[in-house]
C-alpha positions in Angstrom: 0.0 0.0 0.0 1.1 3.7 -0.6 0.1 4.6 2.9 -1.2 3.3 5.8 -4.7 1.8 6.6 -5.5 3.9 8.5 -4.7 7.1 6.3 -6.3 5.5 3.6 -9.5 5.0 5.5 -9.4 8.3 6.9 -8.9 10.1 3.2 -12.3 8.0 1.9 -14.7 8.8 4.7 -13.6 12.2 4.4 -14.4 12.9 0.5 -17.2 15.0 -0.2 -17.4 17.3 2.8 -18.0 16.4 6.7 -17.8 13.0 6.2 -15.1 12.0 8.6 -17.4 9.5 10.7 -16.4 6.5 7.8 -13.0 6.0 9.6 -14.2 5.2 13.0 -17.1 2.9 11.7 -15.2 0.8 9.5 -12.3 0.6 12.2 -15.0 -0.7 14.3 -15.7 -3.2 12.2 -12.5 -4.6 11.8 -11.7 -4.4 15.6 -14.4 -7.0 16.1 -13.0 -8.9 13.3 -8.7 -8.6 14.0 -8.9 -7.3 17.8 -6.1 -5.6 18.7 -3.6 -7.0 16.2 -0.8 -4.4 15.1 -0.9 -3.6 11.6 2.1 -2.1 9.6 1.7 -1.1 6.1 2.7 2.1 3.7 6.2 3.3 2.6 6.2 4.6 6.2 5.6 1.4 8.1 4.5 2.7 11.1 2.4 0.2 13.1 -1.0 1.4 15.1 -3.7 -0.1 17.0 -6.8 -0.2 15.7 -8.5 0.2 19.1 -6.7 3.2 18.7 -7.7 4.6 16.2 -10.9 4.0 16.6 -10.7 6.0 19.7 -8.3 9.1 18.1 -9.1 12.0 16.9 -12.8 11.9 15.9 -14.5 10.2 18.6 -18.1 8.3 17.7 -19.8 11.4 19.5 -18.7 13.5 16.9 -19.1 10.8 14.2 -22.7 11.4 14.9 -22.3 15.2 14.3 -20.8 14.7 11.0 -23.3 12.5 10.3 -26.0 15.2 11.7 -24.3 17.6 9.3 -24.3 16.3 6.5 -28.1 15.6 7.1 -28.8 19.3 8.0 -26.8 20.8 4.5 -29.9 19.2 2.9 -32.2 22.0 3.9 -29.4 24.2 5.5 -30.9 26.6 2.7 -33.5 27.7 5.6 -33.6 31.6 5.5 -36.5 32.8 7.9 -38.2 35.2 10.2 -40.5 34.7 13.1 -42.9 37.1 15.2 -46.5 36.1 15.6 -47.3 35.0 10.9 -45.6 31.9 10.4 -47.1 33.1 6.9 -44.9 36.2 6.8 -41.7 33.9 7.9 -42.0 32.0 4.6 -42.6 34.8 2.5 -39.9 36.5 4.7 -37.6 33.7 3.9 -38.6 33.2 0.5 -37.2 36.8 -0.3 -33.6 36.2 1.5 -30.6 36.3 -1.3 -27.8 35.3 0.9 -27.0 33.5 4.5 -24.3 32.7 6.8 -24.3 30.6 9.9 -22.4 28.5 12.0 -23.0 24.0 12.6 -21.8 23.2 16.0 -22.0 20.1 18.4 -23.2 20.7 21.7 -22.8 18.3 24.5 -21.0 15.2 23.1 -17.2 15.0 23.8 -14.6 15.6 21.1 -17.7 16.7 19.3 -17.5 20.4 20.3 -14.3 20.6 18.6 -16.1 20.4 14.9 -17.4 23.1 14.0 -18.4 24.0 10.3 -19.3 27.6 9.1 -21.7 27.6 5.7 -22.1 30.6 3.4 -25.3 30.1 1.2 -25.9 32.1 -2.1 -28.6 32.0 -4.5 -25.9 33.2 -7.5 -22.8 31.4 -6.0 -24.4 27.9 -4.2 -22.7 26.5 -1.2 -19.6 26.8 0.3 -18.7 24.5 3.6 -15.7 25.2 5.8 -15.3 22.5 8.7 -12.6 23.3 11.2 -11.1 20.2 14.1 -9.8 22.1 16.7 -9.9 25.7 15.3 -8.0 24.1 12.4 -9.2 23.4 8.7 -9.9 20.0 8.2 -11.8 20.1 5.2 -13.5 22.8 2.3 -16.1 21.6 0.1 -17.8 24.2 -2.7 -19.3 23.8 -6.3 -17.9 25.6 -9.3 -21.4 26.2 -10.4 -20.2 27.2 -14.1 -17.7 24.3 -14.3 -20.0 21.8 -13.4 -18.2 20.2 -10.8 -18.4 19.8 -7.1 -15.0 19.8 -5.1 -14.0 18.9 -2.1 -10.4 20.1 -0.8 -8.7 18.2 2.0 -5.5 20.8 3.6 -4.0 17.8 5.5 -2.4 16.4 2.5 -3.3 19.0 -0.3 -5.5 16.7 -2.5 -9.1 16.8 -3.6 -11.9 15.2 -5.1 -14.2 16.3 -8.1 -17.5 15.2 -9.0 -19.1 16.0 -12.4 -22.6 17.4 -11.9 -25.1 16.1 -14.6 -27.0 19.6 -16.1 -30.0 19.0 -13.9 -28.2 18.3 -10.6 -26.2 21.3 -11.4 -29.6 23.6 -11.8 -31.2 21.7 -8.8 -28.0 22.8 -6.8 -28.2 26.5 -7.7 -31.9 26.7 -7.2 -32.0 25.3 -4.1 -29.1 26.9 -2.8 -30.9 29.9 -3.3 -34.4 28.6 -2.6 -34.4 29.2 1.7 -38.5 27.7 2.1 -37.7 23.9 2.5 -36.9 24.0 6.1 -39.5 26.3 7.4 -42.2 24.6 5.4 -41.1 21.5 6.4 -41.8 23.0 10.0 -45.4 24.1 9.1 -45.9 21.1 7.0 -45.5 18.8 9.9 -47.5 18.5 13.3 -45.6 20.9 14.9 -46.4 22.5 18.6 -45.7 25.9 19.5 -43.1 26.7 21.9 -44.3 30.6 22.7 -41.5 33.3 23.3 -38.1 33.0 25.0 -35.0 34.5 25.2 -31.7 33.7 23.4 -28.6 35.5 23.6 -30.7 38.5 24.8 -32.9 38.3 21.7 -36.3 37.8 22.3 -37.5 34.8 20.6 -40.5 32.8 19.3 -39.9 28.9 17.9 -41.5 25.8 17.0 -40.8 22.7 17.4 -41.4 19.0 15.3 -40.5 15.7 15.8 -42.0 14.9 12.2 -38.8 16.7 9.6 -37.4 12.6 9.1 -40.6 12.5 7.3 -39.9 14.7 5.1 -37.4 13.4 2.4 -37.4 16.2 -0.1 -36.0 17.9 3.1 -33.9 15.7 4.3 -32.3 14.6 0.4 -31.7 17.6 -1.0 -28.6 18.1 -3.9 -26.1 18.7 -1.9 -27.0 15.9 0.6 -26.9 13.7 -2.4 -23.6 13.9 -3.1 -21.9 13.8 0.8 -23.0 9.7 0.4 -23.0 9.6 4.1 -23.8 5.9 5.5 -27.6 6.6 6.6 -29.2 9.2 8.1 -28.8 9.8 12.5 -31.2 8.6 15.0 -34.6 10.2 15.4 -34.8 14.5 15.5 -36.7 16.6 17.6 -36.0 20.0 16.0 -36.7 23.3 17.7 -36.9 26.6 15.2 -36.5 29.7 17.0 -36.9 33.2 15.2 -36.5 36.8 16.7 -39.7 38.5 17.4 -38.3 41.8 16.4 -37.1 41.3 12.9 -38.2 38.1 12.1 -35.3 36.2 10.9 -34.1 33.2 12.6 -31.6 33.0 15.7 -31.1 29.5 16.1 -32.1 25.8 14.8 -31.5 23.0 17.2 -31.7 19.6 16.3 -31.6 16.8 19.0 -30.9 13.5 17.8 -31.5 10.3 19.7 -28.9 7.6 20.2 -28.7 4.8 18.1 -26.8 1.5 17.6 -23.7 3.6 16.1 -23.9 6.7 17.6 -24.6 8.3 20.7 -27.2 11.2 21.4 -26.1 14.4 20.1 -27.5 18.0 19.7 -26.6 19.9 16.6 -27.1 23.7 17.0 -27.3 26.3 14.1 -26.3 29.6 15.0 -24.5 32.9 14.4 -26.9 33.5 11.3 -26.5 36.7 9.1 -29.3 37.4 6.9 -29.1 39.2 2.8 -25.0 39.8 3.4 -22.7 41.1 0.7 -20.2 38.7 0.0 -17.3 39.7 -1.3 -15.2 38.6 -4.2 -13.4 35.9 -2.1 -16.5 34.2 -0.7 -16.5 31.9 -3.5 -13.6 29.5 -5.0 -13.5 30.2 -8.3 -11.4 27.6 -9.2 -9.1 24.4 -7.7 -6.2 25.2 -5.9 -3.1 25.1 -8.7 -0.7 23.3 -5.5 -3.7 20.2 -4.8 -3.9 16.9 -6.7 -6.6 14.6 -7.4 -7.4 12.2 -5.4 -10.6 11.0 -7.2 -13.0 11.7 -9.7 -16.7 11.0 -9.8 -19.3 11.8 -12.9 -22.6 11.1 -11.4 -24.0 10.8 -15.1 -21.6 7.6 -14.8 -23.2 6.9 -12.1 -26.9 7.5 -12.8 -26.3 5.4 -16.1 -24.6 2.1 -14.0 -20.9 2.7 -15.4 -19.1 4.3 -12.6 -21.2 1.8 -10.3 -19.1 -1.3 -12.9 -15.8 0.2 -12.0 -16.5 0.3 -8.5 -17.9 -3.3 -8.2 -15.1 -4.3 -10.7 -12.2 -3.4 -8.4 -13.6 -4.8 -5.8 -14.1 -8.5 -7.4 -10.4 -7.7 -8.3 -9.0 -7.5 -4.9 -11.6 -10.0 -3.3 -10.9 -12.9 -5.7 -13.7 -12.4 -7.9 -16.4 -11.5 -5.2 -18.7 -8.6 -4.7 -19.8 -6.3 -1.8 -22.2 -8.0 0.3 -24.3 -5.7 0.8 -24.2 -2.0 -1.4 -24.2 0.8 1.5 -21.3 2.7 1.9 -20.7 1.6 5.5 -20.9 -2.1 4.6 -19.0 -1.7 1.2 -16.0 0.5 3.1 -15.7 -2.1 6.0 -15.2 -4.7 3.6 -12.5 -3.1 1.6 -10.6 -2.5 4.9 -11.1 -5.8 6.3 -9.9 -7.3 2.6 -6.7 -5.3 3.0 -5.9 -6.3 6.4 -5.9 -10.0 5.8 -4.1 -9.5 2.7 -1.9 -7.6 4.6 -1.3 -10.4 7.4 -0.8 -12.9 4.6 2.0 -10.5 3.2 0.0 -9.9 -0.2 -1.2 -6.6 0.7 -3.0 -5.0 -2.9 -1.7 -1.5 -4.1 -5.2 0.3 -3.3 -6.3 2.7 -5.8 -8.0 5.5 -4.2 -10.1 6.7 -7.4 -12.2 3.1 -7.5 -12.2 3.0 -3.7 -13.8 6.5 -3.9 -15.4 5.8 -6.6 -17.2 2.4 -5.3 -17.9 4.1 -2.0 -20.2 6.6 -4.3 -21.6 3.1 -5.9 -22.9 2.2 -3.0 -24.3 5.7 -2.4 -26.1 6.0 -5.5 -27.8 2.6 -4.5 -29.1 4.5 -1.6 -30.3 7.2 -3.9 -32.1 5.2 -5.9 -34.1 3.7 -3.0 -35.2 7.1 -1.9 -36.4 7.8 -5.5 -38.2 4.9 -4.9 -36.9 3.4 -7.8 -36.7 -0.4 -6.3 -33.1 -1.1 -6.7 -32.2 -4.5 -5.3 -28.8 -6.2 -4.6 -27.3 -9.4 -4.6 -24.5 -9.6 -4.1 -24.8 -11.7 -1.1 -24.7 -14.6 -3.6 -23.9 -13.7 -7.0 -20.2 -13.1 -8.0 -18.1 -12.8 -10.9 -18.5 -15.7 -12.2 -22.1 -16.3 -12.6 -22.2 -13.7 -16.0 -26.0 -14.2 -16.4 -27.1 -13.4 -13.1 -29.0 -10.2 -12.1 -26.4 -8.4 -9.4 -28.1 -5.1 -9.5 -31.0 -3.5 -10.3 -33.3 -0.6 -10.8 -36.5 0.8 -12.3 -35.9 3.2 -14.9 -40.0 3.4 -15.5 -42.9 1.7 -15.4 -42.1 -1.3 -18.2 -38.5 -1.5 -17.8 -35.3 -1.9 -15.4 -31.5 -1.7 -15.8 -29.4 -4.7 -14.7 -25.9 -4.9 -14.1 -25.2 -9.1 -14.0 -22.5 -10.9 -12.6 -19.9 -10.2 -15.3 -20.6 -6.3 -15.0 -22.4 -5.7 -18.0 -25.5 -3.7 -17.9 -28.7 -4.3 -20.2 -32.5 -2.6 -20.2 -34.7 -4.9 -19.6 -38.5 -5.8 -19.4 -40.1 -6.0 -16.1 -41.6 -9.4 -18.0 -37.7 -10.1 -18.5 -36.4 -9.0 -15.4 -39.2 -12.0 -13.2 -37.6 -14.6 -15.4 -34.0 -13.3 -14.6 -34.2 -13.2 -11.0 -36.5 -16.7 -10.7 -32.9 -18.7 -12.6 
């Protein structure tokens, strides 16, 4: 291997944004497999323990906050006012150009050292700064003209670029500037009214819901899309709280209940400025000329099965001609680590390519995607492997008459739905 496990590991949970909890949770996994067996890989051959590591620098606490974050950039877009209309808060919201604010865990240890500051622009889309200790861990921004959707990681001056088809692209400036979906999500749902309070000396009126995980279009917005974060947190009770006087929000609080990966956590959205000027530097306008690639996605190749091939095809290449088990990202990332540490004790470690690892990780994401469309993707890759050619290995429902199938040998046909019965009843 070029590097070490754990670097490796570490680099593919943290592509596309905040999404540095895919470390701990496939070191987790292999601790239960390896225990605490040393490892020593990389030109640098400097042995760790996985207990530690699982334990070092971004503890499961804030694992669940980058999880949480990466949730709330799906309608992070809210904009809003309060006072006694709800009415006038939308409309209020509706109008708003521009918005600033701060993501912070409160209350989880290590957690409150992640903090990630968003700028929101109707013209310019999103831009998502996450610091680790007051330093930068990670910048993630689209180059709305270009197309493309980077993600920039400081720590060792390499980045990853995913291709926008045209109507992800428009979907991803429209919504950026389109600040409605989170507070009427709120008025959408069964919400209760929490009367006036006090924050920070502003006097304040909220809401609150324990309904917005019902409310996809929310919760699985563009930007969300792309973060292919391995499922969404525990339950939310969410708590909207606007300032009586000029009727744009203070604060958004989001607690979310434990569950069997991550601890409680409460995500708090703060420090909001309202219809700012930005100024020239606000935006990257382009990749820094000093960072190399570490990957690159098209999510047309996605969308059409091809970059979903390569994934699954360098995976049957380092696993002996098997495929994922199952096609989420945690499940497909914990594999590939636990595949390279056995090769690794057998002294046949693989030279890991970071692009298909990447690029199989957003595989497995697109699966997820396609199950929130609702279009009925099923996986079997429990039993079929590369050498049963004419078995169905994936599929999906492209309308109501037909389905695209990727079989065992990787190749990918349309098919009838008549078709499809017959194909998975062999």
């Amino acid at each position: 291997m070029n590097e070490n496990l754990e670097s490796r590991l570490e680099d593919l949970g943290r592509t596309l944004g905040t999404d540095d909890s895919m470390a701990p949770r496939v070191m987790d996994r292999i601790e239960k497999t390896f225990g605490d067996q040393p490892i020593e890989t990389g030109t640098v051959r400097r042995e760790f323990s996985i207990r530690r590591l699982v334990m070092n620098r971004i503890g499961k606490c804030a694992a669940a906050a980058v999880i949480a974050i990466g949730v709330i950039l799906a309608y992070g877009t809210l904009r809003g006012a309060g006072g006694v209309s709800w009415a006038q808060v939308l409309e209020q919201v509706t109008a708003s150009g521009t918005v600033t604010y701060t993501i912070q865990a409160i209350g989880a240890e290590q957690a409150e050292d992640l903090r990630t500051e968003v700028i929101q622009s109707s013209a310019h889309g999103t831009r998502m700064d996450t610091y680790l200790k007051g330093n930068l861990a990670g910048q993630a921004f689209t180059l709305l003209d270009e197309g493309v959707f980077v993600t920039l990681m400081p720590w060792n001056q390499q980045y990853t670029a995913v291709k926008l088809t045209d109507a992800l692209r428009e979907e991803i400036r429209l919504s950026s500037g389109d600040p409605t979906r989170m507070v009427d999500a709120f008025l959408q749902s069964d919400y209760t009214e929490l009367g006036r309070s006090e924050i920070n000396g502003i006097v304040v009126e909220g809401l609150e819901s324990r309904e917005l995980m019902l409310a996809p279009a929310v919760f699985a917005g563009p930007i969300a899309s792309l973060s292919s974060a391995p499922g969404h947190p525990g339950a939310v009770t969410a708590q909207l709280w606007v300032d009586v006087a000029t009727g744009w929000p203070v604060e958004l609080t989001l607690d979310i209940a434990g569950t069997e990966d991550n601890t409680p956590v409460q995500i708090v959205l703060s420090s909001f400025a309202w219809d700012v000027e930005l100024g020239p530097d606000a935006f990257p306008t382009a990749i820094p000329s000093d960072y190399s690639a570490l990957a690159t996605v098209d999510v047309a190749g996605l969308e059409s099965g091809e970059e979903i091939v390569e994934g699954l095809a360098y995976f049957a290449e380092i696993s002996g001609g098997t495929y994922p088990t199952q096609m989420t990202v945690r499940d497909v990332v914990g594999e590939l680590g636990a595949i390279a540490q056995t090769l690794d004790t057998q002294g046949a470690a693989p030279e890991m390519d970071d692009n298909l690892m990447i690029k199989l990780k957003y595989a497995a994401a697109q699966v997820g995607q396609l199950e929130d469309q609702g279009k009925e993707p099923k996986y079997y890759g429990q039993t079929v492997t590369a050498s049963d050619a004419d078995k169905v290995l994936l599929r999906w429902k492209l309308n109501d008459t037909q389905y695209r199938v990727i079989f065992g040998n990787l190749r990918i046909e349309d098919v009838t739905s008549a078709r499809l019965t017959e194909l998975e009843t062999q």
